[in-house]
TORKEFI-122603 format. One record per residue (C-alpha): residue in three letters; residue number from 1; x, y, z. Coordinates in steps of 0.1 Angstrom, whole numbers, plus 2048, in hexadecimal, padded with zeros to 3 digits. Each point is the difference from the previous one (the first is absolute). Last residue first. Layout:
r aa:ALA	i:NUM	xx:X	yy:Y	zz:Z
...
//
This chain:
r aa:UNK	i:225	xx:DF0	yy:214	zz:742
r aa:UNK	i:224	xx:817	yy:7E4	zz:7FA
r aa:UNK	i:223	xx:80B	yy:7ED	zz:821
r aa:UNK	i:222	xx:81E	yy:7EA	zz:7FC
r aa:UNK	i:221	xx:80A	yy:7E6	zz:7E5
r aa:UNK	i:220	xx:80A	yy:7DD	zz:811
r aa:UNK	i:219	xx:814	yy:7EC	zz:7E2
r aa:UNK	i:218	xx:7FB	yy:7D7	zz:7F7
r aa:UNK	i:217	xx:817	yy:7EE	zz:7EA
r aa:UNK	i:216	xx:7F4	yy:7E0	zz:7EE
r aa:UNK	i:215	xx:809	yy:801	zz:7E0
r aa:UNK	i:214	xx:7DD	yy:80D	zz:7F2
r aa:UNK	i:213	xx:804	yy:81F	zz:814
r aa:UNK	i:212	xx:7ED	yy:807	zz:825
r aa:UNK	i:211	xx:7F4	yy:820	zz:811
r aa:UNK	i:210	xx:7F6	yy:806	zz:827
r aa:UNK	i:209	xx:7F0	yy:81D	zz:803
r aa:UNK	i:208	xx:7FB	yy:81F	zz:818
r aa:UNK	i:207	xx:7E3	yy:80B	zz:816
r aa:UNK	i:206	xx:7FC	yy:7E2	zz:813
r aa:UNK	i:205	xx:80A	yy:7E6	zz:7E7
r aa:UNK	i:204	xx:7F2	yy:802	zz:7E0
r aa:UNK	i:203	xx:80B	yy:7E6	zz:7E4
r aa:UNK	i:202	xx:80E	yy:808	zz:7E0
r aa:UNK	i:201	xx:805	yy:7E3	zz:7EC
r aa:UNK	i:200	xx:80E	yy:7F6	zz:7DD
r aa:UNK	i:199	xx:81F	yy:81A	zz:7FD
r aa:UNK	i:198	xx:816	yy:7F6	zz:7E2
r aa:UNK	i:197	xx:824	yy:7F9	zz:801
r aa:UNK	i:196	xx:818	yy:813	zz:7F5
r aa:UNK	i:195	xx:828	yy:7FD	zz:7F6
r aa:UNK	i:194	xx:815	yy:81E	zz:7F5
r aa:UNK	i:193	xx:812	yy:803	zz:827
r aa:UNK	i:192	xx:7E2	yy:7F2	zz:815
r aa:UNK	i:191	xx:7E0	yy:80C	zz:7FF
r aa:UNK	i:190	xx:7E5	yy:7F2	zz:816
r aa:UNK	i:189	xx:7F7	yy:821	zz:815
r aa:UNK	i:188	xx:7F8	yy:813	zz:7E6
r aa:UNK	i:187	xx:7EF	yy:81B	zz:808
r aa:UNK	i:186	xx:7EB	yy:821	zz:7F1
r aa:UNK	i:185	xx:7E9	yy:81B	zz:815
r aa:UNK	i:184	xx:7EC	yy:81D	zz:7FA
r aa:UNK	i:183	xx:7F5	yy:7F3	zz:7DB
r aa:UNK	i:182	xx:7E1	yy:81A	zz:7F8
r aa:UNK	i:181	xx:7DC	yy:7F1	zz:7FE
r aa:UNK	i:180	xx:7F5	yy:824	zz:80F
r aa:UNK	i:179	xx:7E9	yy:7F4	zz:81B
r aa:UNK	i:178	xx:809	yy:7DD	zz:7FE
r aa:UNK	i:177	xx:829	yy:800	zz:808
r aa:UNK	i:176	xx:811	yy:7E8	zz:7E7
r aa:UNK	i:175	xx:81B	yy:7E9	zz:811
r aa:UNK	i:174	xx:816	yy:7ED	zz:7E7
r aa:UNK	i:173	xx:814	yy:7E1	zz:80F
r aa:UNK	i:172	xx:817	yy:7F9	zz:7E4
r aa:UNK	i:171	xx:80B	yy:7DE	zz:7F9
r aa:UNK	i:170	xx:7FE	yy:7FE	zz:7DD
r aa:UNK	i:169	xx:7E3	yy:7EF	zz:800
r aa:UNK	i:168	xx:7F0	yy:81B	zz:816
r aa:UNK	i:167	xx:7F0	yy:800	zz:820
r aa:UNK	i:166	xx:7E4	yy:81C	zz:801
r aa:UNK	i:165	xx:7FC	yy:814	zz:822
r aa:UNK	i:164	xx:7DF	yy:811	zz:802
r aa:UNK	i:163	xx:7FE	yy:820	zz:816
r aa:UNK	i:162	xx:7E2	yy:80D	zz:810
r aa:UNK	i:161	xx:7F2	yy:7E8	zz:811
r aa:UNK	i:160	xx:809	yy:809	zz:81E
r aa:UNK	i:159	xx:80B	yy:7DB	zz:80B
r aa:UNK	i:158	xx:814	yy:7FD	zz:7E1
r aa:UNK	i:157	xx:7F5	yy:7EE	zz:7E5
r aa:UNK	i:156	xx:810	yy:7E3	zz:7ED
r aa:UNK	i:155	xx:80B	yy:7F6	zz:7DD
r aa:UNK	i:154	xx:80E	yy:7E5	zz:7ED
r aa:UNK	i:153	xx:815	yy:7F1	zz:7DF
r aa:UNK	i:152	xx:7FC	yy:821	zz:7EE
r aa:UNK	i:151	xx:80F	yy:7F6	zz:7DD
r aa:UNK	i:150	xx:816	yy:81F	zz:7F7
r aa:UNK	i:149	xx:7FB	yy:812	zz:7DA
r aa:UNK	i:148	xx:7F2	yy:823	zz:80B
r aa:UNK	i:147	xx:7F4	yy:7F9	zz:827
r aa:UNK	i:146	xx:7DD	yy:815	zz:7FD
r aa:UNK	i:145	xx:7E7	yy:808	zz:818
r aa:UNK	i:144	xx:7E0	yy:804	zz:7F1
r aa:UNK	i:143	xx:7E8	yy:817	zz:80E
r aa:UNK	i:142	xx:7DA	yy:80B	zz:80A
r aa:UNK	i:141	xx:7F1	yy:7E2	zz:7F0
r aa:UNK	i:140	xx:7DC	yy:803	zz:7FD
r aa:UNK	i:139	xx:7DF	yy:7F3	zz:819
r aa:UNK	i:138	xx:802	yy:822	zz:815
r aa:UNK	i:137	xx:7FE	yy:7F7	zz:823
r aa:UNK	i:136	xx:80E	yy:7DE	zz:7F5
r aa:UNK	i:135	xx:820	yy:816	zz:7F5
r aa:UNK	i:134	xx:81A	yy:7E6	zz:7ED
r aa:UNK	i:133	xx:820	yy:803	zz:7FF
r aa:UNK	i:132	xx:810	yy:7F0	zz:7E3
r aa:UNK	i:131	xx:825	yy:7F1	zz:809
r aa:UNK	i:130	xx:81E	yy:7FB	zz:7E6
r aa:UNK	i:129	xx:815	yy:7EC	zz:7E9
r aa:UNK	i:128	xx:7E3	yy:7F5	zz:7EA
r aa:UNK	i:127	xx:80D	yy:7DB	zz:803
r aa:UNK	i:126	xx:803	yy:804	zz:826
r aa:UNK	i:125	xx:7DE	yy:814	zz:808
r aa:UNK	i:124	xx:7F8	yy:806	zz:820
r aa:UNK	i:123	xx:7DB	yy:80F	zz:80A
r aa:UNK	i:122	xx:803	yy:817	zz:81B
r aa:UNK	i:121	xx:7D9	yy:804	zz:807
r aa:UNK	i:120	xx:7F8	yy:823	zz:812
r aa:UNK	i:119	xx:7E7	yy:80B	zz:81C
r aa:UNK	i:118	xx:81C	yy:81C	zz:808
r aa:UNK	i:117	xx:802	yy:7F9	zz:824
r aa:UNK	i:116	xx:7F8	yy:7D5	zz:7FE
r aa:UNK	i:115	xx:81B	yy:7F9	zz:7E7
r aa:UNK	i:114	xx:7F6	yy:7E4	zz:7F0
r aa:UNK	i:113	xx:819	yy:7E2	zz:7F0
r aa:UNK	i:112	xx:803	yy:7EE	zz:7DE
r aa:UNK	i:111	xx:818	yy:7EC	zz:7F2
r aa:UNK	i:110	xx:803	yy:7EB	zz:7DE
r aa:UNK	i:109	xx:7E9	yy:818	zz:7EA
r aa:UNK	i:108	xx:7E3	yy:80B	zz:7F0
r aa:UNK	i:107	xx:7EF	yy:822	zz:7F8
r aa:UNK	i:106	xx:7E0	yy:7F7	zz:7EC
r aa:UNK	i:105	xx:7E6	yy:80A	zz:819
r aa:UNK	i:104	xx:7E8	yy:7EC	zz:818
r aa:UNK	i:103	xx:7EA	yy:80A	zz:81B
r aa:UNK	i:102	xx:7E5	yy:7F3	zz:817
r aa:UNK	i:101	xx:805	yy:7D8	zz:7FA
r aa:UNK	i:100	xx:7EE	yy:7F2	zz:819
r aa:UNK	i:99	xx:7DC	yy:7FE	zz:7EF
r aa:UNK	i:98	xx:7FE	yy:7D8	zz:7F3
r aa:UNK	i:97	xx:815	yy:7F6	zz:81F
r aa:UNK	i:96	xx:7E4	yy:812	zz:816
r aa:UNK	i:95	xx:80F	yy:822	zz:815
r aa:UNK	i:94	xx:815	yy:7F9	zz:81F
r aa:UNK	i:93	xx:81C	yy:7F9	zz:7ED
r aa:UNK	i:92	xx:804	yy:826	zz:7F0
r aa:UNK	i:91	xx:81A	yy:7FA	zz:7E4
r aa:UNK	i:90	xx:812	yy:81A	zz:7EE
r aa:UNK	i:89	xx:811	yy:7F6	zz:7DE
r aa:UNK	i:88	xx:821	yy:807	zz:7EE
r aa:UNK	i:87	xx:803	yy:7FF	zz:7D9
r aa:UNK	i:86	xx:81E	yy:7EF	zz:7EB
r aa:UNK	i:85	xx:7EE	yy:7EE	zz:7E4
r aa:UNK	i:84	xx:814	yy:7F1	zz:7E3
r aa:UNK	i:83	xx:823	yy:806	zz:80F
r aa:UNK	i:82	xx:7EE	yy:7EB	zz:824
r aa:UNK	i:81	xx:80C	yy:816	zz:81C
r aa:UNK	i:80	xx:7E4	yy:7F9	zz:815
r aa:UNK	i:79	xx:7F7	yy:81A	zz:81F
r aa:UNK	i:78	xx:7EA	yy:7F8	zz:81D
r aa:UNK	i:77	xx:7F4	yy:81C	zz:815
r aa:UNK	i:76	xx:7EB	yy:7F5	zz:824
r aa:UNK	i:75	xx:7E2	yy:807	zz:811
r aa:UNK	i:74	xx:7F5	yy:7ED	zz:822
r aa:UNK	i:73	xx:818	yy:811	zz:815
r aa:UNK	i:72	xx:7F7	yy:81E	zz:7FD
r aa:UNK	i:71	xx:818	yy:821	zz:7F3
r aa:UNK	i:70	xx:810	yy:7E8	zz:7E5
r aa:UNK	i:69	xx:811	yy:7DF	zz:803
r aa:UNK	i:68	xx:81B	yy:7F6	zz:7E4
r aa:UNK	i:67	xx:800	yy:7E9	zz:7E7
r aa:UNK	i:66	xx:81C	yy:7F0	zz:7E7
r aa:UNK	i:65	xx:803	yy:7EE	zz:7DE
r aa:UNK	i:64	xx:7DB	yy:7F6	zz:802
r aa:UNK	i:63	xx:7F9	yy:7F0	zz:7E1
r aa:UNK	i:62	xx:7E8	yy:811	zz:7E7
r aa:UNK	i:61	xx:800	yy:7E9	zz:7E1
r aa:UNK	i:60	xx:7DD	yy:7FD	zz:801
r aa:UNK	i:59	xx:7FA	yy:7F1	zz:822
r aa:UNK	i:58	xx:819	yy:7FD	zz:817
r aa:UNK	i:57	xx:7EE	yy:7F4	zz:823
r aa:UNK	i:56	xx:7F7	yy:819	zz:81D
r aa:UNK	i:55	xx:7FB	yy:7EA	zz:81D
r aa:UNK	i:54	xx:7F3	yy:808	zz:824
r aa:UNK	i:53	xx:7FD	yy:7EE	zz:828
r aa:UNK	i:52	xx:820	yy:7F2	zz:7F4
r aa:UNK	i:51	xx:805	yy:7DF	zz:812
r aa:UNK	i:50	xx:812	yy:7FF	zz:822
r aa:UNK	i:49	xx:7FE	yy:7DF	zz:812
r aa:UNK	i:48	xx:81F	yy:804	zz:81D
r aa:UNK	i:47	xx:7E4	yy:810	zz:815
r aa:UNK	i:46	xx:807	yy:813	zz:820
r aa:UNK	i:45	xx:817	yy:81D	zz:7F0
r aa:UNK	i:44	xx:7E1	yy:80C	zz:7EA
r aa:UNK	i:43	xx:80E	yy:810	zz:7E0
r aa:UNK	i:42	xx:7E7	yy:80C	zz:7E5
r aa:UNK	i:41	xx:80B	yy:7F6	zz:7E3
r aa:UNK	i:40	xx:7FB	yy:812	zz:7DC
r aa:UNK	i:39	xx:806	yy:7F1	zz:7E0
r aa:UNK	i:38	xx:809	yy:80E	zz:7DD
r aa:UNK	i:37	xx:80A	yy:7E8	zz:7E0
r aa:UNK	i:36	xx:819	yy:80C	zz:7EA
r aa:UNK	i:35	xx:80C	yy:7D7	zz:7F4
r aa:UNK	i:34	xx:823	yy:808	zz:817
r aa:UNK	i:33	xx:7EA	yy:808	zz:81F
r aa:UNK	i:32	xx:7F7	yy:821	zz:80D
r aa:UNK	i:31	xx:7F6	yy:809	zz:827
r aa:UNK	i:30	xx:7F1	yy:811	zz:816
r aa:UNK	i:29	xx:7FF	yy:805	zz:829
r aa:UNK	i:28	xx:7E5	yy:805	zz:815
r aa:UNK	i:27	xx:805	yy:7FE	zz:828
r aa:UNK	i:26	xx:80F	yy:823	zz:803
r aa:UNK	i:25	xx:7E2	yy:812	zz:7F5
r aa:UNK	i:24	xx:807	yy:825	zz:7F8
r aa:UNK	i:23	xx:825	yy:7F6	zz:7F8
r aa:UNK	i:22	xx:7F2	yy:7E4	zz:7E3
r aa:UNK	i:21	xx:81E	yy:7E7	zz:800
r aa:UNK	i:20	xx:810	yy:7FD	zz:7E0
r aa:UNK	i:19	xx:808	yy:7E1	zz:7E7
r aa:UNK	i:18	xx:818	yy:7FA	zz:7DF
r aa:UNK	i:17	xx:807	yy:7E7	zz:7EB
r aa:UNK	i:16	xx:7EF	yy:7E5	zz:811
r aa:UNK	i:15	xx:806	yy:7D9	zz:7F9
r aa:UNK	i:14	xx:817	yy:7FB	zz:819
r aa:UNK	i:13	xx:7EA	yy:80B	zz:81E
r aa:UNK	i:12	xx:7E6	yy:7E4	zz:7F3
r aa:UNK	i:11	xx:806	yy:7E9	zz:81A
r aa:UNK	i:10	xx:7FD	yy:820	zz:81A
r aa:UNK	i:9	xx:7DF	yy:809	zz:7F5
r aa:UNK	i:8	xx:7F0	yy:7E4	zz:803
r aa:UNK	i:7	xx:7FA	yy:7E3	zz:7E6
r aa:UNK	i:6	xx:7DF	yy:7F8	zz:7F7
r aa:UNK	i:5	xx:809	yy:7E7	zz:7E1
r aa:UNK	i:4	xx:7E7	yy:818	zz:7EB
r aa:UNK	i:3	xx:816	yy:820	zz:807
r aa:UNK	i:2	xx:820	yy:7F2	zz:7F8
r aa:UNK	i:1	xx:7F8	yy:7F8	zz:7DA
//
C-alpha cells in the first residue's frame, strides 16, 4: 500500500480519483485514492518530501468516493456510494481521530460538492439518476434533483452558486437553477446528426466552462447566471 513505502504526493498522483484545493487555505489540497482512502497535503514549494500531514482510511465499507472542503479548512464531506451503505460524513481534522467524525447520514453517492451561500451538500447520484441537496443548517435533505432514466456522468457549480449543471449520458448538459430547482437552461454541445456522446467533465473557466465527451471532443459553454 502507497502510504507505508512513503511515497509523496506526486508518485501517488495516479492513484487518486479525485482531489481539491481548500480556497480558504490555498496550500491544502485533498485527495481520494482508488481503495477510498482520504489524505490531505499541505503544499510547501521548498520541500520535494510531502507526506499527508492527515489520513482518513476506509473503514467499514465507507470508501471515500469524493470530498469536498467546507466553510474551514480543516473540515471536510466525504461521500461513499457503496449499494449496501451509501451515507456522507463531515470530518473536523483538528478534533482527535477517535472524535472527528461530527456528522453522518445515509445519503450516499459518487460526487459531492458544497455550496458555501445556501450551506447546502449536492450529493450526485448516478445509479439514482439524480442529486440530494442537503441543508447542514438543517441536518435533512431539502431536494432531489431528478434526471428520469439518464446516467449523470458529472456535475459542476457555477461561481454564484446558484445553478448546478448536470452532464448527462445522453449528452445533455441540464442546468437546474437552486432557488426554484427549475431547468433554465439545456445543451448539447456533443451531438452530432443522431449520434451522442456523453459529457464526463465540466470544468470552470472564468465564469464559463469548458466541457468534454467520452470521444474526446471538448466545447466552451458561456456564463450561466
Amino acid at each position: 500500500f502507497f502510504f507505508f513505502k512513503q511515497k509523496t504526493a506526486y508518485e501517488i498522483s495516479a492513484c487518486l480519483v479525485g482531489s481539491e484545493m481548500c480556497i480558504r487555505d490555498r496550500d491544502k489540497v485533498g485527495g481520494c485514492d482508488t481503495s477510498g482512502n482520504f489524505f490531505l497535503w499541505k503544499l510547501d514549494v521548498k520541500s520535494s518530501y510531502k507526506m499527508p500531514i492527515y489520513s482518513l482510511f476506509a473503514a467499514n465499507k465507507k470508501q471515500s468516493h469524493d470530498f469536498c472542503f467546507l466553510n474551514e479548512g480543516s473540515v471536510v464531506a466525504t461521500v461513499c456510494g457503496s449499494t449496501s451503505k451509501p451515507s456522507f460524513s463531515i470530518w473536523d481534522l483538528l478534533l482527535p481521530p477517535n472524535a472527528n467524525m461530527t456528522h453522518s447520514d445515509n445519503y450516499g453517492g459518487q460526487e459531492v460538492m458544497f455550496a458555501h451561500k445556501s450551506q447546502c451538500l449536492l450529493i450526485t447520484t448516478p445509479r439514482r439518476y439524480g442529486v440530494t441537496i442537503y441543508d447542514l443548517r438543517k441536518n435533512q435533505v431539502q431536494k432531489t434533483l431528478d434526471t428520469g432514466s439518464i446516467e449523470i456522468r458529472c456535475s459542476q457549480l457555477n461561481n454564484d452558486e446558484n445553478v448546478i449543471l448536470l452532464g448527462l449520458a445522453d449528452g445533455t448538459i441540464r442546468c437546474h437553477e437552486l432557488n426554484n430547482y427549475s431547468v433554465v437552461a439545456e445543451y448539447m454541445p456533443f451531438r452530432q446528426g443522431d449520434k451522442k456522446s456523453s459529457c464526463v467533465s465540466i470544468i470552470k473557466i472564468g465564469d464559463g466552462f469548458l466541457t468534454a465527451s467520452h470521444d474526446g471532443h471538448v466545447v466552451f459553454l458561456p456564463p450561466i447566471k
